[in-house]
VEXLUM-942712 format. One record per residue (C-alpha): residue number from 1; y negated, z, x. Coordinates in steps of 0.02 Angstrom, whole numbers. Layout:
N
ATOM   i      v      w      u
ATOM NUM      Y      Z      X
...
This chain:
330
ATOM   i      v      w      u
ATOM   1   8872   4971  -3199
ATOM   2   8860   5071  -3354
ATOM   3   8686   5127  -3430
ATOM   4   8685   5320  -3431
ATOM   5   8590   5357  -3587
ATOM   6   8728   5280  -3724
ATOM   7   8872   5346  -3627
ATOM   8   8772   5523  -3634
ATOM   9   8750   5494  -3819
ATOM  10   8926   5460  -3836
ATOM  11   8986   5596  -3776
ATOM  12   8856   5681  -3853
ATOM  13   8901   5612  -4021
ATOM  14   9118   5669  -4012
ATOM  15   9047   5853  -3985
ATOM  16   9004   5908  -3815
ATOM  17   8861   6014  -3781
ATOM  18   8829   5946  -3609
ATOM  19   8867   5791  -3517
ATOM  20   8802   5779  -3341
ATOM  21   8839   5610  -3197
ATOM  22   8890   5647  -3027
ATOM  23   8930   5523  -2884
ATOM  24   9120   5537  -2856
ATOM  25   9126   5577  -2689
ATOM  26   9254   5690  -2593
ATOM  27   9233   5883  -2612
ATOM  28   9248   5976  -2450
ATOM  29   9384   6053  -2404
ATOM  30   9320   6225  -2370
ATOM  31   9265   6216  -2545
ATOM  32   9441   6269  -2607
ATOM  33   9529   6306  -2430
ATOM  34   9451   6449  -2387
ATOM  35   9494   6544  -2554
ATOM  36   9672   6472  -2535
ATOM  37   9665   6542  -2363
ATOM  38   9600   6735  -2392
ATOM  39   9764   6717  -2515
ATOM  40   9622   6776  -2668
ATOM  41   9746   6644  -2771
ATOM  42   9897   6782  -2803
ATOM  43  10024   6697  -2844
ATOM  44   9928   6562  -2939
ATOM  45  10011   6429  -2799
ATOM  46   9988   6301  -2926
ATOM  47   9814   6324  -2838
ATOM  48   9880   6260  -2673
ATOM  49  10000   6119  -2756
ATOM  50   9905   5932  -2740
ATOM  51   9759   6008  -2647
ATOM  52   9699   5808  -2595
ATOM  53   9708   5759  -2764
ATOM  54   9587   5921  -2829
ATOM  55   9483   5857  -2687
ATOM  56   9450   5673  -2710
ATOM  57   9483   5614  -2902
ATOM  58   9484   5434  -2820
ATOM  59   9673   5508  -2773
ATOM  60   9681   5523  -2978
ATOM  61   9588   5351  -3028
ATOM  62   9581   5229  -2897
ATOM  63   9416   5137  -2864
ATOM  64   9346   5306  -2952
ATOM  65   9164   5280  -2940
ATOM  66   9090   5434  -3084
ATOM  67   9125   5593  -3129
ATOM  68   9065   5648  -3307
ATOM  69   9053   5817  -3316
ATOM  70   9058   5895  -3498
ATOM  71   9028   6075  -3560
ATOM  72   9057   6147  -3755
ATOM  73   8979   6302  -3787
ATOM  74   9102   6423  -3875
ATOM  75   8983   6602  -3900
ATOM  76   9039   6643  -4079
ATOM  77   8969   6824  -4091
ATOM  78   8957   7008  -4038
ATOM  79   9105   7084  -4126
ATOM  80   9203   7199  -4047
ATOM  81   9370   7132  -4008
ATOM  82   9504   7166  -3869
ATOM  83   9534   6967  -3852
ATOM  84   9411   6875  -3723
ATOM  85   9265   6774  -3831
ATOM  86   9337   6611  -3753
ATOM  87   9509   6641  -3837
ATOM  88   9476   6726  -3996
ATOM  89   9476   6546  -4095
ATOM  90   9578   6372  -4066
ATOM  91   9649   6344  -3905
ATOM  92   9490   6248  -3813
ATOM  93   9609   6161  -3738
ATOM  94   9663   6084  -3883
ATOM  95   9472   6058  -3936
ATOM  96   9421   5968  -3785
ATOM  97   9573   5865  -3765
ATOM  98   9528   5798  -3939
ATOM  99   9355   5775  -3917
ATOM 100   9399   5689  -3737
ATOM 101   9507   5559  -3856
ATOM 102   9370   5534  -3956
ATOM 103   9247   5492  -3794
ATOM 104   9383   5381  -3710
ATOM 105   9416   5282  -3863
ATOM 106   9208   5268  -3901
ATOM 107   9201   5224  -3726
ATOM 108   9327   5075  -3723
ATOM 109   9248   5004  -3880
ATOM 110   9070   5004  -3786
ATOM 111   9123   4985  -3613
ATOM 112   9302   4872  -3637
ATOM 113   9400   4872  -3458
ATOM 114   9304   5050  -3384
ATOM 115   9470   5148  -3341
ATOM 116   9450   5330  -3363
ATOM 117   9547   5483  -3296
ATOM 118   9515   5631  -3408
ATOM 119   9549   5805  -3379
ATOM 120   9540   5991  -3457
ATOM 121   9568   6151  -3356
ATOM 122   9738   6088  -3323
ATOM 123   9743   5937  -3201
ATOM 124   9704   5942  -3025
ATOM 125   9498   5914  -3064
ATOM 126   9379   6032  -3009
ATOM 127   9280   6041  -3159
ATOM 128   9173   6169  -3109
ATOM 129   9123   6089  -2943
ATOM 130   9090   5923  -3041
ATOM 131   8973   6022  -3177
ATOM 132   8889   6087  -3025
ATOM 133   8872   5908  -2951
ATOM 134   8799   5831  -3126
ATOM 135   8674   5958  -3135
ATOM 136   8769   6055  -3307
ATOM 137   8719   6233  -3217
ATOM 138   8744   6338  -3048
ATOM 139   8908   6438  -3008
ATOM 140   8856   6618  -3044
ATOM 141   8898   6805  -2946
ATOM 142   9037   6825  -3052
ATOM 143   9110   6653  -3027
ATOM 144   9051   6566  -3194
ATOM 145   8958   6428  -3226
ATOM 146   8800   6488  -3298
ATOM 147   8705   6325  -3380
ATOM 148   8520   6341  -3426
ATOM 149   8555   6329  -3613
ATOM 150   8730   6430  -3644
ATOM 151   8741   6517  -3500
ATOM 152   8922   6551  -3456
ATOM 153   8989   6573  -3640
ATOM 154   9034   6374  -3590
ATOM 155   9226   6290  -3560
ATOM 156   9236   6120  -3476
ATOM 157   9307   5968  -3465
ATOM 158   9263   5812  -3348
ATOM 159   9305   5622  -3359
ATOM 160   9324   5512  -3198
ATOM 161   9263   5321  -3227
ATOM 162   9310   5176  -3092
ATOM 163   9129   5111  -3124
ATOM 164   8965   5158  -3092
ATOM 165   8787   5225  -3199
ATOM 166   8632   5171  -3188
ATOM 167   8578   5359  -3178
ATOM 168   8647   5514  -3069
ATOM 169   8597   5673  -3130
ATOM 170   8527   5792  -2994
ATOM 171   8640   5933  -2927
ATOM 172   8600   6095  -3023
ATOM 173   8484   6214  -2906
ATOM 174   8583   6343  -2786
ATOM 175   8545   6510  -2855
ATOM 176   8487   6580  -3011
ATOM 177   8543   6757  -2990
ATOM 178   8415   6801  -2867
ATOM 179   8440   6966  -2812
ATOM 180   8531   7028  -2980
ATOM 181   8704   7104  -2930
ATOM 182   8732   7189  -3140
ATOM 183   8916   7084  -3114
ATOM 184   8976   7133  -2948
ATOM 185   8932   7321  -2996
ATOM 186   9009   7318  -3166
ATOM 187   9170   7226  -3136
ATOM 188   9321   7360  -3177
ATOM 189   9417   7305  -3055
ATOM 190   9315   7253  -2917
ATOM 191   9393   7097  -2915
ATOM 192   9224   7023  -2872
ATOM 193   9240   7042  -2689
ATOM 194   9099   6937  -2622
ATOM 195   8951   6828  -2703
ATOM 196   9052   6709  -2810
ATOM 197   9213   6758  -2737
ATOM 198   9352   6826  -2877
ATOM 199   9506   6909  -2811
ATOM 200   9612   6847  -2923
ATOM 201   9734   6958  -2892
ATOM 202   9617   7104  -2954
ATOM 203   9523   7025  -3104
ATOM 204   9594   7091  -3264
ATOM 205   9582   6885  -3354
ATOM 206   9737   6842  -3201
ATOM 207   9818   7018  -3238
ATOM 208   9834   6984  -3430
ATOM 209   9862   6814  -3450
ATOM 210   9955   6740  -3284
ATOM 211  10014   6868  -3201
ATOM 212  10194   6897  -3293
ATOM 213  10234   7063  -3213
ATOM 214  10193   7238  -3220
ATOM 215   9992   7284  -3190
ATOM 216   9964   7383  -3022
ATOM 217   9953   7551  -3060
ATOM 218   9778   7543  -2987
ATOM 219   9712   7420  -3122
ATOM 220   9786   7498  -3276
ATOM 221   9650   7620  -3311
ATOM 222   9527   7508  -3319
ATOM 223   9589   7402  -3474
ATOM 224   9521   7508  -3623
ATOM 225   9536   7409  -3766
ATOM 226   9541   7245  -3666
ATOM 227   9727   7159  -3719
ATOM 228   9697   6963  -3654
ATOM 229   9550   6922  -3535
ATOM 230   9389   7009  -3482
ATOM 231   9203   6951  -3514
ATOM 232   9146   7117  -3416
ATOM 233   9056   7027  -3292
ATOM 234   8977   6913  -3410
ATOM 235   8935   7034  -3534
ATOM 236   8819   7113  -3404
ATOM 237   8728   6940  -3336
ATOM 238   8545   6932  -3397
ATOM 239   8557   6760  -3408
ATOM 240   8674   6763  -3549
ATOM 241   8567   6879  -3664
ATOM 242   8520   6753  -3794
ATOM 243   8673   6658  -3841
ATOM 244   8683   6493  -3945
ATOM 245   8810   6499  -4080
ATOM 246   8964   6357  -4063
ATOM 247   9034   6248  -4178
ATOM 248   9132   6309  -4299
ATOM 249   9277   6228  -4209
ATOM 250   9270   6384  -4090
ATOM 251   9253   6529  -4240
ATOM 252   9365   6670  -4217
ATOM 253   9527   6684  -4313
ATOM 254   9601   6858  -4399
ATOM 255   9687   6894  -4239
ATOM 256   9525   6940  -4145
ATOM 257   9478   7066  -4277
ATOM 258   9648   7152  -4265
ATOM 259   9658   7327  -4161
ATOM 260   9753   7389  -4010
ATOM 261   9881   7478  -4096
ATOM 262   9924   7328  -4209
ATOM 263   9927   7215  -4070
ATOM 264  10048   7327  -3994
ATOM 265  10133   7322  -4152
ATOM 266  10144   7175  -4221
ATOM 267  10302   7071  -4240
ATOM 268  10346   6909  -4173
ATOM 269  10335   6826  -4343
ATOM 270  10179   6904  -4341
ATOM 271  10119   6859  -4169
ATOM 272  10170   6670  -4189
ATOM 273  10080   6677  -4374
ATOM 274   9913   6759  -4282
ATOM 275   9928   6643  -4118
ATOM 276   9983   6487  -4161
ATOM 277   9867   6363  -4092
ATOM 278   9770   6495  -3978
ATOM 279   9751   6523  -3797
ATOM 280   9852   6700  -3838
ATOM 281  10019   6582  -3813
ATOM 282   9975   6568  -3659
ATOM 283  10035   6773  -3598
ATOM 284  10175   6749  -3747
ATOM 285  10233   6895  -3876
ATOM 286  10286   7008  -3729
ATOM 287  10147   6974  -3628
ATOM 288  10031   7042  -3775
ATOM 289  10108   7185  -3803
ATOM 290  10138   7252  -3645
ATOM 291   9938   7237  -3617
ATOM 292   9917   7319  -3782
ATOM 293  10027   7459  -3720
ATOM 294   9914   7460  -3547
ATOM 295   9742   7472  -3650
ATOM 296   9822   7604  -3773
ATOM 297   9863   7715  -3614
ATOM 298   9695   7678  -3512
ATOM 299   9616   7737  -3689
ATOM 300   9709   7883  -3695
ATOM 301   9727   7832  -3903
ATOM 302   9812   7971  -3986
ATOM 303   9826   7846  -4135
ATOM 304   9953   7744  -4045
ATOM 305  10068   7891  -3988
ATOM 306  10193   7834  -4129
ATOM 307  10192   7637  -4094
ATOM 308  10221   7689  -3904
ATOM 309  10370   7799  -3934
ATOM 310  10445   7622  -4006
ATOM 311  10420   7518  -3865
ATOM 312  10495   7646  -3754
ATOM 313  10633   7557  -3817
ATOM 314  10583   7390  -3826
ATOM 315  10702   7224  -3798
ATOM 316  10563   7197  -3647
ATOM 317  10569   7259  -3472
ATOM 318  10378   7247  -3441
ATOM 319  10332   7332  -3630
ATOM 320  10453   7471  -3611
ATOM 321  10376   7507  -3426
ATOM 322  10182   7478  -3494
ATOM 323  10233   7591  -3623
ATOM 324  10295   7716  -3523
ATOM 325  10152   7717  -3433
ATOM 326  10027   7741  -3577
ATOM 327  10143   7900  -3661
ATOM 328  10103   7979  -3492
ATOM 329   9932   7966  -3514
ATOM 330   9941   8025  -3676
């Protein structure tokens, strides 16, 4: 059995915000079938793909016995920007995974012979259920994890351990919206379908970063100015209207200050100078533009008449067709 407090500190100490200890028990089914069910998933059937393993990490790490759930706030600001706060600096993939390094080898120098399973928004770990679980915050109207210290400007990261702690942390409570509804009435899209039920298929963060096809026609005119992501729904929350500032490994780079029309005009020497290293890699050079092209149209931005008339012509199927699409708004 390991004592709670130094592993808290270590964790602590490598750069998370919040660590929280849950029981690794089995997550219900219904939990994630249901969504998977009402097809709310798109075509996200990575979703679907080792559903046992999302729902019982001692599938991942046998004799798995703790979950430590961790949280790094990344709020770095109000500046206007068409990029999503969360991606606007680093990769946080990249950040976590480091700082989950550091933890794992603090841990084996403490704790020698604890096995560990870590994982980052990428394995099949429920993350959010498990911050839930260790008592890190309560899963929001709009879907998010809203802690009592960061509210939802958070990204997470969890840590499965084939031993025990001497201390569980209490689940976080049920509800701290109360009868607030700002996110379900200000979401674009209404992707928000139900209390803490996302359509994926209609939120405008799948749209512009997964989804590698052309926007429904419905959606487009609701992406002014918005090129990769949406923070809509947590721009809105009350419980996010006094913001901590992140580390400084989370500070936006030039690429967040740049404009609609440039990202619609950049180059890809100049996209793979601005993104390297970024969450932006993630919809690709293409991908980027062709959202650019969306937002340009759904802003009706006389300014970006010329760049348009360029990508009518474009190498890509899905920026000539966005582009298209924007000229006739125009």
């Amino acid at each position: 059995m390991l004592p709670a407090a130094p592993l808290r500190a270590l964790a602590r100490d490598v750069g998370f915000d919040l660590v929280g200890f849950a029981r690794a028990e089995p997550i219900p089914r219904e939990v994630l079938g249901d969504w998977l069910a009402q097809g709310y998933h798109a075509d996200l059937d990575w979703m679907a793909e080792r559903l046992a393993d999302r729902l019982d990490v001692e599938r991942l790490l046998p004799n798995a016995r703790t979950v430590v759930a961790l949280a790094c706030n990344y709020w770095h600001g109000d500046e206007p920007s068409p990029i999503a706060r969360y991606a606007r600096g680093r990769d946080y993939h990249a950040t976590l995974r480091d700082r989950l390094r550091a933890l794992r080898r603090r841990l084996r120098e403490s704790f020698p012979g604890v096995a560990d399973y870590g994982s980052v928004d990428a394995n099949p770990v429920m993350e959010k259920v498990w911050a839930v679980r260790a008592g890190l915050g309560t899963v929001g109207k709009n879907g998010c994890l809203i802690t009592p210290d960061f509210g939802s400007w958070v990204v997470l990261a969890a840590m499965v351990l084939d031993a025990e702690v001497d201390r569980y942390d209490d689940a976080a409570p049920a509800d701290v919206c109360g009868r607030c509804t700002l996110c379900l009435t200000s979401c674009p899209t209404g992707a928000l379908v139900a209390d803490r039920v996302v359509d994926a298929g209609l939120c405008l963060s799948y749209q512009t970063i997964e989804h590698e096809g052309a926007v429904p026609d419905a959606l487009r005119p609701a992406m002014p100015n918005l090129v990769f992501g949406c923070d809509v729904c947590q721009d809105v929350c009350p419980l996010n209207a006094t913001p901590l500032r992140a580390s400084a490994r989370f500070e936006p780079r030039a690429v967040a200050r740049a404009s609609v029309v440039e990202l619609a005009a950049m180059t890809r020497a100049q996209f793979e100078a601005w993104a390297r290293g970024m969450a932006l890699m993630r919809a690709g050079y293409d991908g980027l533009r062709r959202n650019a092209a969306y937002a340009l149209g759904a802003m009706r931005a006389a300014e970006g008449r010329a760049v348009l008339e360029r990508l009518v012509s474009d190498d890509a199927a899905q920026v000539r067709e966005a582009a298209a699409w924007a000229l006739e708004q125009l």
